[in-house]
C-alpha positions as CSV (number, residue, x, y, z in Angstrom):
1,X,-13.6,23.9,-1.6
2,X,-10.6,22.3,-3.4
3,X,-10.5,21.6,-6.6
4,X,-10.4,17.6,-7.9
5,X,-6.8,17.9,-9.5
6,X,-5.3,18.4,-6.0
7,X,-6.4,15.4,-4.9
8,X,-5.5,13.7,-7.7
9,X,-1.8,15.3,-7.5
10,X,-1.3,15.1,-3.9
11,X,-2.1,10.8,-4.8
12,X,-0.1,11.0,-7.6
13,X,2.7,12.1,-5.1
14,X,2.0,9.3,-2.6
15,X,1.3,6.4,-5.1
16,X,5.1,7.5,-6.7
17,X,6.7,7.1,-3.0
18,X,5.2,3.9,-2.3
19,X,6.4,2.6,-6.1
20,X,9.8,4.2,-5.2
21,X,10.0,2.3,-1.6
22,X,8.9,-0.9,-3.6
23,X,11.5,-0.7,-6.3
24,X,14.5,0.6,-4.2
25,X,14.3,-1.3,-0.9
26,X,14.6,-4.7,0.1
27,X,13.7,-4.9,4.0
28,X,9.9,-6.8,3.9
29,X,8.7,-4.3,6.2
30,X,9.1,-1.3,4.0
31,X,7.2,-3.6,1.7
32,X,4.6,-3.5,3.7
33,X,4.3,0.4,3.9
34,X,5.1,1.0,0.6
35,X,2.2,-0.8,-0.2
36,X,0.0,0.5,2.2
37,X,1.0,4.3,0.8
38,X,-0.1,2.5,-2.7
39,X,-3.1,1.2,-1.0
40,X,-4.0,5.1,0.6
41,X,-3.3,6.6,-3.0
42,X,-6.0,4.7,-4.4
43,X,-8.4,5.4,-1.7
44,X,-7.5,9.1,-2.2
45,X,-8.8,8.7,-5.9
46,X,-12.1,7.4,-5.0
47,X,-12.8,9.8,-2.5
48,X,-11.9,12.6,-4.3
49,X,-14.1,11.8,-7.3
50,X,-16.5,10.4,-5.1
51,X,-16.9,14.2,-3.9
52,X,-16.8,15.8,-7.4
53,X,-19.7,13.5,-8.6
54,X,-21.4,13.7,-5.0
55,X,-22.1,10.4,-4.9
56,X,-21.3,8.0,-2.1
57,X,-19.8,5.2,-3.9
58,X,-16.0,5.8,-3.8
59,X,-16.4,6.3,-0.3
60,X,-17.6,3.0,0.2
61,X,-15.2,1.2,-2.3
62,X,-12.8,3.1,0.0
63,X,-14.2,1.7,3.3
64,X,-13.5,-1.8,1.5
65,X,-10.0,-0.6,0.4
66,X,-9.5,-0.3,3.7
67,X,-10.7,-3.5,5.1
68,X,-8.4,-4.8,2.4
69,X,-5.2,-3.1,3.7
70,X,-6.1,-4.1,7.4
71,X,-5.9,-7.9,5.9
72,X,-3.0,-7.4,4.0
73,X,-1.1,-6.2,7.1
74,X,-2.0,-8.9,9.2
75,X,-1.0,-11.5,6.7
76,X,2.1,-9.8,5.7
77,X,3.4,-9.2,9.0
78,X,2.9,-13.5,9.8
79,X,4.9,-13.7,6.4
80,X,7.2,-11.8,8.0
81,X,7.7,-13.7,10.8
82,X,8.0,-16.9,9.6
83,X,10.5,-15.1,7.3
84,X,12.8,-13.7,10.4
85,X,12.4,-17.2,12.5
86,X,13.8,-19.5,9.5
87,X,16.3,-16.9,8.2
88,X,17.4,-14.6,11.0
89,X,16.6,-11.3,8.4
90,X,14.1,-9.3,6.7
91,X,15.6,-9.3,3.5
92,X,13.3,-10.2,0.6
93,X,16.4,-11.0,-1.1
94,X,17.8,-13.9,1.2
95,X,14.5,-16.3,0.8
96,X,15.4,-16.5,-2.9
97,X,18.8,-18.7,-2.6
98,X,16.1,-21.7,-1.6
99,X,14.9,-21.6,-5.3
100,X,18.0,-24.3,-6.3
C-alpha cells in the first residue's frame, strides 16, 4: 500500500502547477485548468486521508468537490464566451481597460 505522504506530495506538486498557471498566464482558458488542477489537488488530500483514517468521508467531500468543478466549468466557459464575443480575445487582461 502507499504510504499517505505520497499523496500528499504528488498534490503538493499539482496544486503548485495549477498556482504557477494562475500567476503566470493570462489566456482565461488556462484559468480554467489551472484551477481545475487546484480543484483535483484538494480532492487528492481528502481521498488520501480519507484512506489513512478508513473512513468514507473525504471521499464524499470529494464527490462534492467534483460536482463543484463540473459547475465551475460550465460557468467559466459562458464567461468566456461572452468575453471573446465583446472583445474578440481571451486575455483576462483586455476586460480591465473598461474600468475608467
Amino acid at each position: 500500500m502507499i504510504e499517505t505522504q505520497w499523496y500528499l506530495l504528488l498534490s503538493a506538486g499539482v496544486f503548485s502547477i495549477g498556482l504557477l498557471g494562475i500567476l503566470v498566464r493570462e489566456n482565461a482558458l488556462i484559468y480554467l485548468m489551472s484551477v481545475e488542477l487546484m480543484l483535483n489537488a484538494a480532492n487528492i488530500n481528502l481521498v488520501a486521508f480519507s484512506l489513512q483514517h478508513g473512513n468514507l468521508t473525504g471521499q464524499v467531500f470529494a464527490l462534492f468537490g467534483m460536482a463543484l468543478a463540473a459547475a465551475e466549468v460550465a460557468i467559466g466557459l459562458g464567461i468566456i464566451l461572452v468575453l471573446y464575443r465583446n472583445f474578440e480575445t481571451i486575455d483576462v487582461t483586455v476586460p480591465t481597460t473598461m474600468r475608467w
